[in-house]
PDB file of N, H, CA, C and O in Angstrom:
ATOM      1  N   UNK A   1      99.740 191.762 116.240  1.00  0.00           N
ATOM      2  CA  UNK A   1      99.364 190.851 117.312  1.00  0.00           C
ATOM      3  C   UNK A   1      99.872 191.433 118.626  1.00  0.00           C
ATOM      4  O   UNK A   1     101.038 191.805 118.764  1.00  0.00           O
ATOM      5  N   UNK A   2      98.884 191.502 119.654  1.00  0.00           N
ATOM      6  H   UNK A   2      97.937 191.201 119.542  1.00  0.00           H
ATOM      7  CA  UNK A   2      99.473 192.586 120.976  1.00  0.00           C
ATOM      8  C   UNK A   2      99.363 190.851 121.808  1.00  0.00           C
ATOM      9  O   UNK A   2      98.587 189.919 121.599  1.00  0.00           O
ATOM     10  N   UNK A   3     100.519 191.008 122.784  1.00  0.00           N
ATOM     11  H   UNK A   3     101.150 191.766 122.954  1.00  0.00           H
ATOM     12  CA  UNK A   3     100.363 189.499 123.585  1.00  0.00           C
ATOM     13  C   UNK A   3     101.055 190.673 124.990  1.00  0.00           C
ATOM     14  O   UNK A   3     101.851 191.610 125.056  1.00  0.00           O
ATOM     15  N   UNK A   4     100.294 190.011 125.794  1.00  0.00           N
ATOM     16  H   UNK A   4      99.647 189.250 125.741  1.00  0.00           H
ATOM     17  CA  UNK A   4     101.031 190.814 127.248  1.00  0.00           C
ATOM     18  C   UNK A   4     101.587 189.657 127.736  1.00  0.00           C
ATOM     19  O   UNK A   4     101.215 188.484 127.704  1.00  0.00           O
ATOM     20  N   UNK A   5     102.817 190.363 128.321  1.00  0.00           N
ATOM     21  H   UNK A   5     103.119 191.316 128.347  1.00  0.00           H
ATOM     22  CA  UNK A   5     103.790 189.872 129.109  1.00  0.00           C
ATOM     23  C   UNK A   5     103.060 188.258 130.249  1.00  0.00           C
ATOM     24  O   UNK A   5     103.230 187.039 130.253  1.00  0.00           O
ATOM     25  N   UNK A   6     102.367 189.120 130.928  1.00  0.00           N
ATOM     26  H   UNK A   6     102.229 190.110 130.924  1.00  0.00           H
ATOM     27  CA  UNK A   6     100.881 188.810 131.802  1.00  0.00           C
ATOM     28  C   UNK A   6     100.278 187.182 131.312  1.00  0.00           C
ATOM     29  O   UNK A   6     100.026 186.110 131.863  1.00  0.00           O
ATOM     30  N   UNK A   7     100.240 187.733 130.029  1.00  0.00           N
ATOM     31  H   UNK A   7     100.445 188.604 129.582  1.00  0.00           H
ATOM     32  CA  UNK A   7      99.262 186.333 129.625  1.00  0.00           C
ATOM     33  C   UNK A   7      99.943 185.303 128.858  1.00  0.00           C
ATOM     34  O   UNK A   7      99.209 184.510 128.269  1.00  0.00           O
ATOM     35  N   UNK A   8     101.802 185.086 128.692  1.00  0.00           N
ATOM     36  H   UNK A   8     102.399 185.731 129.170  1.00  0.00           H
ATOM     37  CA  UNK A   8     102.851 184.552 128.584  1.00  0.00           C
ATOM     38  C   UNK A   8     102.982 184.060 129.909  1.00  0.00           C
ATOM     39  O   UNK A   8     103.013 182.840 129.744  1.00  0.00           O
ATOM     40  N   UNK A   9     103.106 184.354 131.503  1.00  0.00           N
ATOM     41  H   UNK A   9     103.080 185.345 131.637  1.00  0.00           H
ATOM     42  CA  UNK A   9     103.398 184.363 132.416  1.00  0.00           C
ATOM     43  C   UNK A   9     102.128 183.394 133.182  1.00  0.00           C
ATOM     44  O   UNK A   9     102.433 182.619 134.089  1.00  0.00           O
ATOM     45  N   UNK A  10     100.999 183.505 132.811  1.00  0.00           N
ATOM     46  H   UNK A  10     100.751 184.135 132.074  1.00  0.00           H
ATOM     47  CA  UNK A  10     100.103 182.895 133.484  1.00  0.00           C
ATOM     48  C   UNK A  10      99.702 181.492 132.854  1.00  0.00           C
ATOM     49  O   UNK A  10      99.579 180.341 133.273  1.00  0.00           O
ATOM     50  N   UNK A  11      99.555 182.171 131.608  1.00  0.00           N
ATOM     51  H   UNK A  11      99.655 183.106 131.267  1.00  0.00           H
ATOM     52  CA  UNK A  11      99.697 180.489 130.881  1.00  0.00           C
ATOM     53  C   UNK A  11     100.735 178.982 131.281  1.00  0.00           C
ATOM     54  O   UNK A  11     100.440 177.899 131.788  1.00  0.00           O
ATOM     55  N   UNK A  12     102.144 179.613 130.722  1.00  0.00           N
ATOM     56  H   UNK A  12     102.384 180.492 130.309  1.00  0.00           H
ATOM     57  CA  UNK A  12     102.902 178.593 131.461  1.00  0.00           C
ATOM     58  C   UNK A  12     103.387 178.565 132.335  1.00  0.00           C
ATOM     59  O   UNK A  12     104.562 178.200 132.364  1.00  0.00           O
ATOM     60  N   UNK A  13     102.501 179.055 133.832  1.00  0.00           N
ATOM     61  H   UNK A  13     101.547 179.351 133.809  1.00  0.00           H
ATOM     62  CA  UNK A  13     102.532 178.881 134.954  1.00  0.00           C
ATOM     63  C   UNK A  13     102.740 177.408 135.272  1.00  0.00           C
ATOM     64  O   UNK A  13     102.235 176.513 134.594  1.00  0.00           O
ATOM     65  N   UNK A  14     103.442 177.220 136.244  1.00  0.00           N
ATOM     66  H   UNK A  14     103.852 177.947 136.794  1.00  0.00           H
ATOM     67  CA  UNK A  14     103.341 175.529 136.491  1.00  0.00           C
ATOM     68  C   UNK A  14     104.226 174.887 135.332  1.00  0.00           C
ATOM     69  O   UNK A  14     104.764 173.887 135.806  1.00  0.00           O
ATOM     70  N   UNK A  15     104.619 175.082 133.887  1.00  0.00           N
ATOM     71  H   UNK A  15     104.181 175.894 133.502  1.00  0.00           H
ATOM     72  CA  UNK A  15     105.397 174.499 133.565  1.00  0.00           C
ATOM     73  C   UNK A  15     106.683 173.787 133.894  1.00  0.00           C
ATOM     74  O   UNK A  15     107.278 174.667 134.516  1.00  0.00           O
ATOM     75  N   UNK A  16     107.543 172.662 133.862  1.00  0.00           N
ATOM     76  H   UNK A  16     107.060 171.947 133.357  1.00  0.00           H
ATOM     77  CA  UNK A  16     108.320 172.226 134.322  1.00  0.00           C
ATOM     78  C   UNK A  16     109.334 172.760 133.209  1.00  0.00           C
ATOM     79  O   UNK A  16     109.054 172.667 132.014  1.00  0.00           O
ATOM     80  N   UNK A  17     110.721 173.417 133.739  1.00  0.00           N
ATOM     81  H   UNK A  17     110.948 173.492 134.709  1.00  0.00           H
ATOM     82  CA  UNK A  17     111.642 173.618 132.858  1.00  0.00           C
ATOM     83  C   UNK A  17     113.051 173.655 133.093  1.00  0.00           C
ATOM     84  O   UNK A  17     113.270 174.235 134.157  1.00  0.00           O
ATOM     85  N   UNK A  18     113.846 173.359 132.660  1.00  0.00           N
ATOM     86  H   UNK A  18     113.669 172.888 131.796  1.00  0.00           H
ATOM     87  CA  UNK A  18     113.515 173.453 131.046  1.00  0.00           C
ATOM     88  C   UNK A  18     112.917 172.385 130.294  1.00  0.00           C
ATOM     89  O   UNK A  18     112.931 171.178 130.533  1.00  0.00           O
ATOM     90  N   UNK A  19     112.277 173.153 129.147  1.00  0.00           N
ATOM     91  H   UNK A  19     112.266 174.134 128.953  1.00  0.00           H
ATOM     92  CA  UNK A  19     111.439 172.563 128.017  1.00  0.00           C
ATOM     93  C   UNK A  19     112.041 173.129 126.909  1.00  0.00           C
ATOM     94  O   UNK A  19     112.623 174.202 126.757  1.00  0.00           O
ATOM     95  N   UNK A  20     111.747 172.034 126.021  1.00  0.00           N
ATOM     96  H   UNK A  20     111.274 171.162 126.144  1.00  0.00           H
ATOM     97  CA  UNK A  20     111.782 172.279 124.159  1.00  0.00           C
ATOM     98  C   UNK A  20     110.600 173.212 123.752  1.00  0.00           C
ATOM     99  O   UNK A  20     109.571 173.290 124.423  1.00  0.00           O
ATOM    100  N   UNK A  21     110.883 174.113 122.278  1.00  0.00           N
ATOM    101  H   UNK A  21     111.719 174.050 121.733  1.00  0.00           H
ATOM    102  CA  UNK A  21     109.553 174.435 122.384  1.00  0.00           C
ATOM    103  C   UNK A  21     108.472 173.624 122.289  1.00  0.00           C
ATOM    104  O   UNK A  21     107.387 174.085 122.642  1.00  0.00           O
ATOM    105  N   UNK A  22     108.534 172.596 121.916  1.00  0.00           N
ATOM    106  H   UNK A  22     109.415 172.221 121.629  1.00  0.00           H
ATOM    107  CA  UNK A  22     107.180 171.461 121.837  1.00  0.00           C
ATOM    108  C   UNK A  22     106.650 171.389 122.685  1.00  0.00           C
ATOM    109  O   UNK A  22     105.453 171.678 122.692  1.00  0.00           O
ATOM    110  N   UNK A  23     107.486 170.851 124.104  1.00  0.00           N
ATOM    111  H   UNK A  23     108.458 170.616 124.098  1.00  0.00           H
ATOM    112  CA  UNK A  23     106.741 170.664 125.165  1.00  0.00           C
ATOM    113  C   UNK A  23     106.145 172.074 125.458  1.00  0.00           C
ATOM    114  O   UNK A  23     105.178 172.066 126.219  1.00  0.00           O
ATOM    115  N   UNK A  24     106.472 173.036 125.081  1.00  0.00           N
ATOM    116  H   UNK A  24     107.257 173.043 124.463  1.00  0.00           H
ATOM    117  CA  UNK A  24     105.712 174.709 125.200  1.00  0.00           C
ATOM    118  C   UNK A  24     104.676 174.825 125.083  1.00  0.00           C
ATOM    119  O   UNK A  24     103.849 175.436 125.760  1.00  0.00           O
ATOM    120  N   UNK A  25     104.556 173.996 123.820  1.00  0.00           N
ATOM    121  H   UNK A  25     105.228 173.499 123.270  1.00  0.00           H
ATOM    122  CA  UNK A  25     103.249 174.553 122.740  1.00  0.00           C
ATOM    123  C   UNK A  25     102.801 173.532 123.269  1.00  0.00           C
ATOM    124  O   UNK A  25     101.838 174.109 123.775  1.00  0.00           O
ATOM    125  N   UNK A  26     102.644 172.261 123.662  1.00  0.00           N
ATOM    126  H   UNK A  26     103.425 171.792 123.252  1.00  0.00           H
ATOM    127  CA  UNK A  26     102.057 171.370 124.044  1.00  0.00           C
ATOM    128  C   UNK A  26     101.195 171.752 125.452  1.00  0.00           C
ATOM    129  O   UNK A  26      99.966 171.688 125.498  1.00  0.00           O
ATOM    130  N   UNK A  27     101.841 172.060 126.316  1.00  0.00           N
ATOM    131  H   UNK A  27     102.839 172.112 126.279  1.00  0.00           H
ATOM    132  CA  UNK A  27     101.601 172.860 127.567  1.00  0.00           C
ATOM    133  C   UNK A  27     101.030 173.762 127.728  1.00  0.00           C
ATOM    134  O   UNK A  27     100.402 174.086 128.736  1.00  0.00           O
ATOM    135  N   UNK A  28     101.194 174.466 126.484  1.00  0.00           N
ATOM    136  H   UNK A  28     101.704 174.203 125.665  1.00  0.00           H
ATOM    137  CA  UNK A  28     100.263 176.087 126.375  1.00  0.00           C
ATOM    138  C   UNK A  28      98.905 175.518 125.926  1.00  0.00           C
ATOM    139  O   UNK A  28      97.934 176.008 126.502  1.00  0.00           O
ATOM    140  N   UNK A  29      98.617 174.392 124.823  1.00  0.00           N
ATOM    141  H   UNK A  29      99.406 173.994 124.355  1.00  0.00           H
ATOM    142  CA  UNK A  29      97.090 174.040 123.896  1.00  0.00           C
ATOM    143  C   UNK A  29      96.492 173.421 125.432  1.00  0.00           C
ATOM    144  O   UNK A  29      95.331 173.628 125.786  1.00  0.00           O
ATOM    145  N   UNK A  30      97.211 172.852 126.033  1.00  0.00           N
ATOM    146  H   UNK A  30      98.154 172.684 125.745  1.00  0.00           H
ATOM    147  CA  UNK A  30      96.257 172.155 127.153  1.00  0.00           C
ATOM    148  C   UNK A  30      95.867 173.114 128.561  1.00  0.00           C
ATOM    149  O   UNK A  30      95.030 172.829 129.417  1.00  0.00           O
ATOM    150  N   UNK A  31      96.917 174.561 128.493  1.00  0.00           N
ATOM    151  H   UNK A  31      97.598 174.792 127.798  1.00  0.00           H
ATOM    152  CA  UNK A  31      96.629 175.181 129.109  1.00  0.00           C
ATOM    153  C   UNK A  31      94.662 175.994 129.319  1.00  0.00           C
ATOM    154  O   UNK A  31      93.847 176.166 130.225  1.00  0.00           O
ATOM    155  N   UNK A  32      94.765 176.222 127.967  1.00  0.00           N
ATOM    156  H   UNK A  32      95.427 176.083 127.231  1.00  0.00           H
ATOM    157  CA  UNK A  32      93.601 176.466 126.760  1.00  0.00           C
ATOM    158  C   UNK A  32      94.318 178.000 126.535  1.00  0.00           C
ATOM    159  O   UNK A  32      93.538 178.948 126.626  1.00  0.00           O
ATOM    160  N   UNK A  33      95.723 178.305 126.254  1.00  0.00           N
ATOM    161  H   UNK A  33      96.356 177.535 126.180  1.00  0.00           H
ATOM    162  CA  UNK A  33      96.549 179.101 125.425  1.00  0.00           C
ATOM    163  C   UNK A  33      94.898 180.142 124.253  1.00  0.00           C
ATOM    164  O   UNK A  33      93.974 179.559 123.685  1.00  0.00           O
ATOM    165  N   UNK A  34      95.066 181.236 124.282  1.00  0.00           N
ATOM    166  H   UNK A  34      95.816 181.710 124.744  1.00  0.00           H
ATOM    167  CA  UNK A  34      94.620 181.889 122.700  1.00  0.00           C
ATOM    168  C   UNK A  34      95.264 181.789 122.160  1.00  0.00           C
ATOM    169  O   UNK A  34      96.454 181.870 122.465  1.00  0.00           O
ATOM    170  N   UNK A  35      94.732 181.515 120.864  1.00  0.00           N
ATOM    171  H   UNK A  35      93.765 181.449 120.617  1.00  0.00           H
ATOM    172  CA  UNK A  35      95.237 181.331 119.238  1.00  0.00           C
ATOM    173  C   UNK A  35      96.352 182.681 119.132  1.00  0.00           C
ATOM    174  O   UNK A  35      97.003 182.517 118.100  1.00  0.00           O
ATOM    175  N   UNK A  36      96.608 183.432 119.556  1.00  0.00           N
ATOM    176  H   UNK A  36      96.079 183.565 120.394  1.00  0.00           H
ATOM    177  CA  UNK A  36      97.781 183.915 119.317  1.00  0.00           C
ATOM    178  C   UNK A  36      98.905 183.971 120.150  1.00  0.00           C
ATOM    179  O   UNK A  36      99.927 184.556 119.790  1.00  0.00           O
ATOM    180  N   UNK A  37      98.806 183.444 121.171  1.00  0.00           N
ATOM    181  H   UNK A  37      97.976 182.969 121.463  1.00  0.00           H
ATOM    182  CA  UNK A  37      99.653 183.264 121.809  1.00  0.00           C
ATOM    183  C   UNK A  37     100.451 181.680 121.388  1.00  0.00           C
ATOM    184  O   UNK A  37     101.636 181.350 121.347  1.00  0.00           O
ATOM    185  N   UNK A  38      99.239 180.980 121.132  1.00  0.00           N
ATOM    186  H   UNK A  38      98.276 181.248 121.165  1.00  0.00           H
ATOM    187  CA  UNK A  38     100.004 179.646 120.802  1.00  0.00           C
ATOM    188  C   UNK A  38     100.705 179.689 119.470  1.00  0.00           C
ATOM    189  O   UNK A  38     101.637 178.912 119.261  1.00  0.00           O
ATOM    190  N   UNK A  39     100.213 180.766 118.330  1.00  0.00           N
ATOM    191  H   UNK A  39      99.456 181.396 118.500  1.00  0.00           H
ATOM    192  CA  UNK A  39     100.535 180.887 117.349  1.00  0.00           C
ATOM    193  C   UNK A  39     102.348 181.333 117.204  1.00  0.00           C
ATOM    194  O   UNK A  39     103.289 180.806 116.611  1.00  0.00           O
ATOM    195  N   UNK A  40     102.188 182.765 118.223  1.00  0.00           N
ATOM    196  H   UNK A  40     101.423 183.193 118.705  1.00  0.00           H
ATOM    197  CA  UNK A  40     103.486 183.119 118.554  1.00  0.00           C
ATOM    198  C   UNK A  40     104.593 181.772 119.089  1.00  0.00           C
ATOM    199  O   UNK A  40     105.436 181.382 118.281  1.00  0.00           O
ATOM    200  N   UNK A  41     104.520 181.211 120.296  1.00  0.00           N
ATOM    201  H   UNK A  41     103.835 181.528 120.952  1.00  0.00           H
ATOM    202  CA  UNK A  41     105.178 180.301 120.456  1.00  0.00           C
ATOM    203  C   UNK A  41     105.379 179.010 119.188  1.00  0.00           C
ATOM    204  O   UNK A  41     106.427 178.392 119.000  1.00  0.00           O
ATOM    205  N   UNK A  42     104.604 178.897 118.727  1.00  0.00           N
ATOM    206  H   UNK A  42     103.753 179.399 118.879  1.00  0.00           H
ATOM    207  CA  UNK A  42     104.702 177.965 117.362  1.00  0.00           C
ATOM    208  C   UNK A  42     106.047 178.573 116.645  1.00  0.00           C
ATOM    209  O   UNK A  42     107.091 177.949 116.450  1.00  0.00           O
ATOM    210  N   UNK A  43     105.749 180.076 116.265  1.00  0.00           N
ATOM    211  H   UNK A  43     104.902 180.583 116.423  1.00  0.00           H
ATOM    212  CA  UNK A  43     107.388 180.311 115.767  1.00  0.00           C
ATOM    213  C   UNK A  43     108.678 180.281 116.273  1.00  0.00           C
ATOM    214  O   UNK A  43     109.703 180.523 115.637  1.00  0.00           O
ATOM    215  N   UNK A  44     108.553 179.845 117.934  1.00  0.00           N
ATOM    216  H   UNK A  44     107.720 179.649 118.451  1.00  0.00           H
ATOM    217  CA  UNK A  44     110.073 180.455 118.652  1.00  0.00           C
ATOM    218  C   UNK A  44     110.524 179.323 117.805  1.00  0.00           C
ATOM    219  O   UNK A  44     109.800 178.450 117.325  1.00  0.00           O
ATOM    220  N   UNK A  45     112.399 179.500 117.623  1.00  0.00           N
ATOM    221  H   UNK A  45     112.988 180.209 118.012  1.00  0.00           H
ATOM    222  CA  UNK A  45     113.408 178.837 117.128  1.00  0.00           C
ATOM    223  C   UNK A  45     113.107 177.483 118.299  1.00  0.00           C
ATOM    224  O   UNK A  45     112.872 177.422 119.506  1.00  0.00           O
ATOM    225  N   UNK A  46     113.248 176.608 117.308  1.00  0.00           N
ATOM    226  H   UNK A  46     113.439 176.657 116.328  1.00  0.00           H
ATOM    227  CA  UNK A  46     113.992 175.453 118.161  1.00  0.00           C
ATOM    228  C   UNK A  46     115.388 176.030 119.160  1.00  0.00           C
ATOM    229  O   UNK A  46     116.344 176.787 118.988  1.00  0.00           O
ATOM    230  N   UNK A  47     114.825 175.139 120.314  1.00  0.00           N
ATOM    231  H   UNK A  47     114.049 174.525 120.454  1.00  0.00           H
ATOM    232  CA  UNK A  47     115.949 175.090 121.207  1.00  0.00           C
ATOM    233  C   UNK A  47     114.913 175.212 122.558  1.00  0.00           C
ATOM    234  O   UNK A  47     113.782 175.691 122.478  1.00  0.00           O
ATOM    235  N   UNK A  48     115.684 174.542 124.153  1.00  0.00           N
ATOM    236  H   UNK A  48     116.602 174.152 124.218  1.00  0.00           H
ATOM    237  CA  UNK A  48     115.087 174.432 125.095  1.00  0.00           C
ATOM    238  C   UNK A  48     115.047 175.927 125.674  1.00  0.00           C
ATOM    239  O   UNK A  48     115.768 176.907 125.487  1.00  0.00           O
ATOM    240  N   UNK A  49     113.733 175.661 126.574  1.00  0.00           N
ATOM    241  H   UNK A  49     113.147 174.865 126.727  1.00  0.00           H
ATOM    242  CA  UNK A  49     114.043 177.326 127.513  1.00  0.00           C
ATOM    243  C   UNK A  49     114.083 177.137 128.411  1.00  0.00           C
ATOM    244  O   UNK A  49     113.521 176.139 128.863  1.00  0.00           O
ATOM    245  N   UNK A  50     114.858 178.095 129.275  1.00  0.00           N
ATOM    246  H   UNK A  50     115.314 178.906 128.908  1.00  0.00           H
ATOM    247  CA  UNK A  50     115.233 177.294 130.945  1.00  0.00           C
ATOM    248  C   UNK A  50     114.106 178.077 132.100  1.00  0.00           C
ATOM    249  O   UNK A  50     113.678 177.588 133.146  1.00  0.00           O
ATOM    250  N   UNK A  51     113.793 179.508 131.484  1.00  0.00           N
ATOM    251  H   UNK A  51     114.140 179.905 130.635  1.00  0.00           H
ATOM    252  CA  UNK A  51     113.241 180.244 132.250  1.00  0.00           C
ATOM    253  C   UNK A  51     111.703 180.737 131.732  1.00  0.00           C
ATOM    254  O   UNK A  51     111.770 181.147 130.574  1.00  0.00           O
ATOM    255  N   UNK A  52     110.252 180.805 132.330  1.00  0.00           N
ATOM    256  H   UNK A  52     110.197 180.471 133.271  1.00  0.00           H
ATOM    257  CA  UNK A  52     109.277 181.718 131.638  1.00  0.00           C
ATOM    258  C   UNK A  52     110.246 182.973 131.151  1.00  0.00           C
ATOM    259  O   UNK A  52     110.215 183.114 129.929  1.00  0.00           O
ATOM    260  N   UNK A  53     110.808 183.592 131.610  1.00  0.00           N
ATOM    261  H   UNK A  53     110.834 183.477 132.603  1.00  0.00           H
ATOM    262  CA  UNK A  53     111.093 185.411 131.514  1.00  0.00           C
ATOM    263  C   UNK A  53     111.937 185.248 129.746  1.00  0.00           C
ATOM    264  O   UNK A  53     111.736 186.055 128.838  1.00  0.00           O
ATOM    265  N   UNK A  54     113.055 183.756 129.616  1.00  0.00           N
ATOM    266  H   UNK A  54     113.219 183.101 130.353  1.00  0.00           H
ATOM    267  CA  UNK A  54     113.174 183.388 128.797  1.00  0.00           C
ATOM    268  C   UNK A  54     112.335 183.739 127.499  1.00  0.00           C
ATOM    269  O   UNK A  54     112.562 184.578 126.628  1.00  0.00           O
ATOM    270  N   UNK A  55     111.154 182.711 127.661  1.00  0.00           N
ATOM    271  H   UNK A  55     110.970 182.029 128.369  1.00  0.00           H
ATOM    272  CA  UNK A  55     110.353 182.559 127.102  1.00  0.00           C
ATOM    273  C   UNK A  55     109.170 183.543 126.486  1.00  0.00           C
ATOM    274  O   UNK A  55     108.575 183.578 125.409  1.00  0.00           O
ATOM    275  N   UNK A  56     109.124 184.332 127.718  1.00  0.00           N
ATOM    276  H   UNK A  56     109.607 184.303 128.593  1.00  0.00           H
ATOM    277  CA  UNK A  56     108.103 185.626 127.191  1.00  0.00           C
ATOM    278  C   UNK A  56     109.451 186.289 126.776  1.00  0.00           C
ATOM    279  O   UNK A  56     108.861 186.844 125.849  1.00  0.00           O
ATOM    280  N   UNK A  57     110.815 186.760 126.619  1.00  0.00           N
ATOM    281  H   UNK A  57     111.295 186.309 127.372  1.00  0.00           H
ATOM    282  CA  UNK A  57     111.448 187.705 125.774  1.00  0.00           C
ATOM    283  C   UNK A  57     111.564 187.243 124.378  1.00  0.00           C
ATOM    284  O   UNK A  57     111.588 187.741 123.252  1.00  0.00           O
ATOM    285  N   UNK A  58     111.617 186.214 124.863  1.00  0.00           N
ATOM    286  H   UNK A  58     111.597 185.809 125.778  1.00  0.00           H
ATOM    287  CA  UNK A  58     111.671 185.271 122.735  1.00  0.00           C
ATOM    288  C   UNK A  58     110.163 185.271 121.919  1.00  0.00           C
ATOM    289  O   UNK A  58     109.876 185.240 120.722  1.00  0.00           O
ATOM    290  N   UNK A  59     109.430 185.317 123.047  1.00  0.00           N
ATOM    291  H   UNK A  59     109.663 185.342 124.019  1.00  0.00           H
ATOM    292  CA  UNK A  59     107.873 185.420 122.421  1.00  0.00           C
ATOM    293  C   UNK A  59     107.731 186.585 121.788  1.00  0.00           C
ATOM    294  O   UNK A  59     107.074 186.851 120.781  1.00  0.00           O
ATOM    295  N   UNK A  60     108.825 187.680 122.887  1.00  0.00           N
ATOM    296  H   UNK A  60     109.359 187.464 123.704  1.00  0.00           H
ATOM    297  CA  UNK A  60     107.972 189.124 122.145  1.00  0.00           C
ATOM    298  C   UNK A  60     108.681 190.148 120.816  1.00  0.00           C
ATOM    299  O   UNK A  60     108.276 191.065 120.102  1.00  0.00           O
ATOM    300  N   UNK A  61     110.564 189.009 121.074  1.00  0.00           N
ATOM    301  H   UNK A  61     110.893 188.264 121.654  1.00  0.00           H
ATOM    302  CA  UNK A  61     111.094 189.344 119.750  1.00  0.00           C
ATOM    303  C   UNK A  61     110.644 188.923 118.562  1.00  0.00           C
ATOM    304  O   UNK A  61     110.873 189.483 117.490  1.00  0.00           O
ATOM    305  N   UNK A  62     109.758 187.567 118.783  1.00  0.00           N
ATOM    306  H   UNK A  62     109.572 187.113 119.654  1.00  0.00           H
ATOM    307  CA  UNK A  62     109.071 186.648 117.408  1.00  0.00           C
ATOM    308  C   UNK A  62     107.573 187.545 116.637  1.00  0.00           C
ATOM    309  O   UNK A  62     106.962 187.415 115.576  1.00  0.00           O
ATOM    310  N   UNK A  63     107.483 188.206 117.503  1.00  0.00           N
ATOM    311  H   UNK A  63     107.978 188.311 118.365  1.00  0.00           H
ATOM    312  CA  UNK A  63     105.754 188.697 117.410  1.00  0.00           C
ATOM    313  C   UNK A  63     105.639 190.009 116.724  1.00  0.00           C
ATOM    314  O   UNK A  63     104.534 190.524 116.558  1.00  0.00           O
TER     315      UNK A  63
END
């Protein structure tokens, strides 16, 4: 699964954070997220993220 940095970054643009991953994945399906990107975030560990940069480094250790 190839996910760019880019398309982690644009997606949850505008997110308010910190967030749980729920509110992530929630934020990303209404974004209209691709199926692998939402897929990836589906696996991050529980726990809140304070930052996108956060978020895309945990995305790209999960992937």
């Amino acid at each position: 699964m190839s996910l760019s940095s880019i398309e982690v970054v644009k997606t949850l643009a505008g997110i308010d954070l910190p967030a749980s991953k729920q509110e992530i994945v929630y934020y990303a399906e209404r974004q209209g997220a691709q199926p692998d990107l939402l897929h990836a975030i589906s696996a991050l560990p529980e726990r809140r993220y304070h930052t996108i940069s956060g978020v895309k480094k945990a995305v790209q250790e999960h992937v």
